[in-house]
N, C-alpha and C positions, 0 to 999 in steps of 0.2 A: 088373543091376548089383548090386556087392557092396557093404553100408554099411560106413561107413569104422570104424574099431577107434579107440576112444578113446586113447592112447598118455601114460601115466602116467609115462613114463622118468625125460621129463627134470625132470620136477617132486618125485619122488622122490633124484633123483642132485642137485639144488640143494637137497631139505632136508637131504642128507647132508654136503653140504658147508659147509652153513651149521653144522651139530653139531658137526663138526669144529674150525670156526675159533672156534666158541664154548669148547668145550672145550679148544683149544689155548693163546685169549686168557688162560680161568682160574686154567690150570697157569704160563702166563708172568707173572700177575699174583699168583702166591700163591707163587712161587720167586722173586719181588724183594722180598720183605721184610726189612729189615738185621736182624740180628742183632743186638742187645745186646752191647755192648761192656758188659766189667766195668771198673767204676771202680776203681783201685790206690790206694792214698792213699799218698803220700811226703811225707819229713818234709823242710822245708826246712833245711840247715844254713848255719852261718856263712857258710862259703864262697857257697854259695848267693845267699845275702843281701846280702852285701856284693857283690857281683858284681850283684846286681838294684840296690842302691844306685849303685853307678856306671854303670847304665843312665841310670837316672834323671837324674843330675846332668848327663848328658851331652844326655838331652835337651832340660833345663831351659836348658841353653845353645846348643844350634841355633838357627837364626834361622828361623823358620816367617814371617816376614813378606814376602808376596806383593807386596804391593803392589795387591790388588785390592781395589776395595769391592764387598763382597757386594752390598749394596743393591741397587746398581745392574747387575749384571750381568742382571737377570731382563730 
């Protein structure tokens, strides 16, 4: 009888696999990094402002009242 042949395949072809998915994981995790957005600065004008004033007033006069008490809700 002939001794059996050690067979190194597939233990070879699973660490090449694993290289892969690790290297693949890398490139997918270092190509989702955002980008720096540049801040612009703008200058608010009258228009502007008077226009955020009448936000204002407007929500100062909604009625935001629920009716719940918080307290109690938990």
């Amino acid at each position: 009888m002939e001794p059996e042949k050690k067979s190194n395949g597939a233990l070879i072809g699973l660490a090449i696999i694993i290289i892969i998915l690790i290297v693949g994981g890398i490139y997918i995790w270092q190509s989702r990094e955002m980008p720096e957005i540049p801040v612009q600065s703008e200058t608010i004008t009258n228009e502007d402002s008077s226009e955020l004033d009448t936000l204002e007033a407007d929500l100062q006069m909604t009625d935001t009242e629920t009716g719940v008490d918080v307290d109690a809700v938990n």
